[in-house]
C-alpha positions in Angstrom: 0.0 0.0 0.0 1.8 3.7 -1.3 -0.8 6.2 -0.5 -2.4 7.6 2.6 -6.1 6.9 1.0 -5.5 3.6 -0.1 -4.5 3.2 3.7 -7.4 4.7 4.4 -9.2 2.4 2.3 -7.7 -0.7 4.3 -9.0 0.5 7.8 -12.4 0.8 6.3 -12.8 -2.1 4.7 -10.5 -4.3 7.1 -10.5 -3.3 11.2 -7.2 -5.4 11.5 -5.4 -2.3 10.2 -5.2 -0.3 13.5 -2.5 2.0 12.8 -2.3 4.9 10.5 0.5 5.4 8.2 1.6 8.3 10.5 2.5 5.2 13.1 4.7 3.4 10.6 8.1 4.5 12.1 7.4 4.3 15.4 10.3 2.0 16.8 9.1 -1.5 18.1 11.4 -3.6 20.3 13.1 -6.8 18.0 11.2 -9.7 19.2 11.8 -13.8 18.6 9.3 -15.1 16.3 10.2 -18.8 16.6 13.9 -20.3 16.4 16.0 -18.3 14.5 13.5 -16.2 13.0 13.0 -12.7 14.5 10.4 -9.5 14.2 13.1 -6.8 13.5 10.2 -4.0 11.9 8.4 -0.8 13.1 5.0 -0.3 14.4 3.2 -1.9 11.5 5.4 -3.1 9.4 7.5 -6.4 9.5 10.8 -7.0 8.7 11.6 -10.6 9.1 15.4 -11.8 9.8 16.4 -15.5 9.3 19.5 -16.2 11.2 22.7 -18.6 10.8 25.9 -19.0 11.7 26.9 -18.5 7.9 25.0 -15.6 7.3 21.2 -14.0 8.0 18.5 -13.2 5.4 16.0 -10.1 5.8 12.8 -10.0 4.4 11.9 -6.5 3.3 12.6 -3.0 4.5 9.5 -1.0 5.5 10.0 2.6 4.9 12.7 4.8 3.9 13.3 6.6 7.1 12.8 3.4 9.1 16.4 1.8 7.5 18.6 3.1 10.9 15.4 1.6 12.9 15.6 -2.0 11.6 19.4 -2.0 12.0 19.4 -0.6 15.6 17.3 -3.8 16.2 19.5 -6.5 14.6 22.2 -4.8 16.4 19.7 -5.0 19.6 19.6 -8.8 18.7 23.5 -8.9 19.0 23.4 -9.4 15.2 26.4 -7.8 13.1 24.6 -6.0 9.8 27.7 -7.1 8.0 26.5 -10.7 8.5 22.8 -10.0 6.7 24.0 -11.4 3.7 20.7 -11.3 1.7 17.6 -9.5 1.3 14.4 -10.6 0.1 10.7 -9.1 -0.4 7.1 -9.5 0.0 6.0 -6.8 -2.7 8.3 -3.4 -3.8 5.7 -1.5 -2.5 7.3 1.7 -0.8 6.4 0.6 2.9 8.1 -2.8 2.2 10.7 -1.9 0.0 11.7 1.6 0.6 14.6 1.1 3.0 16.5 -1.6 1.4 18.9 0.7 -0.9 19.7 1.9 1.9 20.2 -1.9 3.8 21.8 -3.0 1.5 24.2 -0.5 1.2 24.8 -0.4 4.8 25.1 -4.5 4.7 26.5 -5.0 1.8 23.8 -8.1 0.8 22.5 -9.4 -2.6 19.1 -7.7 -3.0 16.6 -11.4 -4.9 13.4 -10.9 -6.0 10.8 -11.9 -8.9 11.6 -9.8 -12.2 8.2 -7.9 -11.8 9.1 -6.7 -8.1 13.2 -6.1 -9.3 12.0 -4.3 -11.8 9.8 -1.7 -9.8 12.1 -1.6 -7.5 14.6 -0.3 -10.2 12.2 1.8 -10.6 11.9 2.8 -7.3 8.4 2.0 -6.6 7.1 3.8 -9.4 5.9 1.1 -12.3 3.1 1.8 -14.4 1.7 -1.9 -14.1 1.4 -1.6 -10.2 -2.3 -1.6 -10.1 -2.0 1.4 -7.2 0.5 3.3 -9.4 0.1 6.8 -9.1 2.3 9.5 -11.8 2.6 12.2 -9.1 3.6 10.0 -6.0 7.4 10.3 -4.6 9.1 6.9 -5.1 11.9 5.6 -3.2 15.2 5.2 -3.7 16.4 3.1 -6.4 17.3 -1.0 -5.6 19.8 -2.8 -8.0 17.7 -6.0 -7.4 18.4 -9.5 -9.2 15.2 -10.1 -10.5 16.2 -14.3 -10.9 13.3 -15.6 -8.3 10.7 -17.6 -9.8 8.0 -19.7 -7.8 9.3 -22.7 -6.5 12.7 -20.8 -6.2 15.3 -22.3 -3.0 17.2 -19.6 -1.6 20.3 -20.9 0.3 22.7 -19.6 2.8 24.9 -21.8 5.0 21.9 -24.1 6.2 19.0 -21.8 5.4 16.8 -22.7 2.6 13.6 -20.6 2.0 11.4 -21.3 -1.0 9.7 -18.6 -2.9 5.9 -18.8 -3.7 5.4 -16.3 -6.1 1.9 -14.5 -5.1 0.2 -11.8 -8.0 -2.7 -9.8 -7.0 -1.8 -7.2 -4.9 1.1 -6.4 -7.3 2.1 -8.5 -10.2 5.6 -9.6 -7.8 4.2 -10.7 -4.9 6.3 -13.1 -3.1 5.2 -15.8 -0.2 8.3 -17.0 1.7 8.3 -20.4 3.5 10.7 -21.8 5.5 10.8 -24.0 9.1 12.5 -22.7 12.1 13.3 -25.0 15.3 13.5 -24.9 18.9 15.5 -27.9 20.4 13.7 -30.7 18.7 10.7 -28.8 17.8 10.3 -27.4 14.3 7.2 -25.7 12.7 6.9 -24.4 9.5 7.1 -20.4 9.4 5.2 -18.8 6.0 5.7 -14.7 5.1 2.7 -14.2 3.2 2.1 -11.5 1.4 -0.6 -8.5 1.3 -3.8 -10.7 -0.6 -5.7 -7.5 -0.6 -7.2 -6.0 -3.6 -6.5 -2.1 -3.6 -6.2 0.5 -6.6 -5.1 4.2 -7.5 -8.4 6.1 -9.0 -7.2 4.9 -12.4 -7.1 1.1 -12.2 -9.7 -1.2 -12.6 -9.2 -5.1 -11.6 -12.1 -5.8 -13.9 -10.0 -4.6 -17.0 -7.2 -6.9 -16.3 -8.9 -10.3 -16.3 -5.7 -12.6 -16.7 -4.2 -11.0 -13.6 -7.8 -11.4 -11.8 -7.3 -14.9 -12.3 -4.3 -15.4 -11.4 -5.0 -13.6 -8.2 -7.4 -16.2 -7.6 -4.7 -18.8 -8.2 -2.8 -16.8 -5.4 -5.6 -17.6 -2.9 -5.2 -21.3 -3.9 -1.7 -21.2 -3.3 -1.3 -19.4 0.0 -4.3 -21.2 1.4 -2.3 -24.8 0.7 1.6 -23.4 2.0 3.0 -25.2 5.1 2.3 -22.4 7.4 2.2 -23.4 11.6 3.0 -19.4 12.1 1.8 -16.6 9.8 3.6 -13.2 9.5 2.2 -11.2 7.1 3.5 -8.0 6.2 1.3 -5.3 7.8 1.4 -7.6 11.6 -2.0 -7.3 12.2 -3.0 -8.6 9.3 -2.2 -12.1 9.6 -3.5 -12.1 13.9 -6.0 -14.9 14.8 -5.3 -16.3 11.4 -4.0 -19.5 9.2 -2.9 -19.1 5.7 -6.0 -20.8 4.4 -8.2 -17.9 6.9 -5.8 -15.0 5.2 -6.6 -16.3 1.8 -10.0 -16.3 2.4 -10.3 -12.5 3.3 -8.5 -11.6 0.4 -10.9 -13.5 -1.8 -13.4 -11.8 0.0 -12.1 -8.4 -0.5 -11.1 -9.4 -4.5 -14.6 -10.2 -4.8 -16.2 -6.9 -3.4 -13.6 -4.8 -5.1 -14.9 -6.8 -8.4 -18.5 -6.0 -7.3 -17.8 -2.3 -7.0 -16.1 -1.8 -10.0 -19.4 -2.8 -12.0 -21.6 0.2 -10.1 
């Protein structure tokens, strides 16, 4: 989500949005998620770091200003930043994208993602096909992403292996990211889903697009079958009190009333 209305638009249509944009870089403390997998975002916005001996993995980078936010909490983990040796992303929307020229630069990791989301965020932000694309928004600074992740994709560092499920609908290089984490003997199977929701700038119409309409519904298929024990989603509250298949299910849902009001 890139505008103030369209965030507007979520806390109407969906009460698990309880935070206005304004809230976004508020600092939240870095938290364990399960295992080696830790909460390293702002107030509303997750930033997801996968840890090993050989190296960490963050997913997405939340806002511009927010890059000195996310690295004051790896550090609060007693993480190095030189040690982040990748980053990855939900969507290059500018709320989950917009700080990782600058993490990168800072970390010096390989910036993966799908060739739609590397391109936009070449871009920075600003593509023409994002269905909430808007000519007179501010962008972010530009990524030198490797767009080379396709679904099914096995990222690999040391002994971490995360597998890409590639995700269209809410942009056209939506990215779900599963992996497991373990405590002692105990394992469960962590999935970064992302946004399902169906949101638009004034000039885009789902209904005039219907081969990415379906395969947003193929999205909903997907997500609602991934391994998925925890959910993080990438607005927190999002994904609270549900499973992946419950997550899918509201973004139908709100695909299906954003279809319905585009015919009035």
């Amino acid at each position: 989500m890139r505008r103030t209305l369209t965030a507007l638009a979520c806390l109407a249509a969906l009460p698990v949005f309880a935070q206005m944009p304004s809230a976004w870089s508020e600092p939240v403390a870095p938290h364990v998620i399960y295992g080696n997998t830790y909460q390293v975002g702002t107030k509303g916005l997750s930033a997801i770091l996968v840890t090993s001996p050989q190296g960490h993995i963050l997913i997405d980078g939340t806002l511009v200003k927010n890059a000195p936010l996310i690295e004051a909490n790896i550090r609060k983990l007693g993480f190095r930043l030189d040690d982040v040796k990748l980053i990855l992303n939900t969507h290059a929307h500018h709320d989950h994208a917009g700080a990782i020229a600058q993490l990168a630069k800072d970390t010096g990791a390989t910036v993966r993602a799908t060739a739609a989301s590397a391109n936009m965020m070449r871009l920075g932000g600003k593509d023409p096909e994002d269905p909430q694309y808007s000519p007179g928004e501010d962008g972010y600074p530009k990524v030198d992403a490797k767009g080379d992740i396709v679904d099914g994709s096995v990222v690999t560092l040391g002994p971490l292996k995360l597998t890409a499920h590639v995700t269209p609908g809410h942009t056209h290089g939506g990215t779900a990211w599963t992996w497991d984490a373990c405590e002692g003997q105990a394992c469960k199977h962590i999935a970064f889903v992302d946004s399902l929701y169906a949101f638009t700038s004034d000039g885009y119409r789902y209904s005039d697009h219907p081969a990415f309409v379906a395969e947003f519904r193929k999205t909903f298929d997907r997500v609602a079958s991934l391994p998925c024990d925890i959910l993080v989603t990438p607005h927190p509250e999002q994904g609270e009190g549900k499973t992946c298949k419950s997550y899918a299910e509201a973004g139908r849902k709100r695909l299906d009333e954003k279809l319905g009001e585009e015919k009035r």
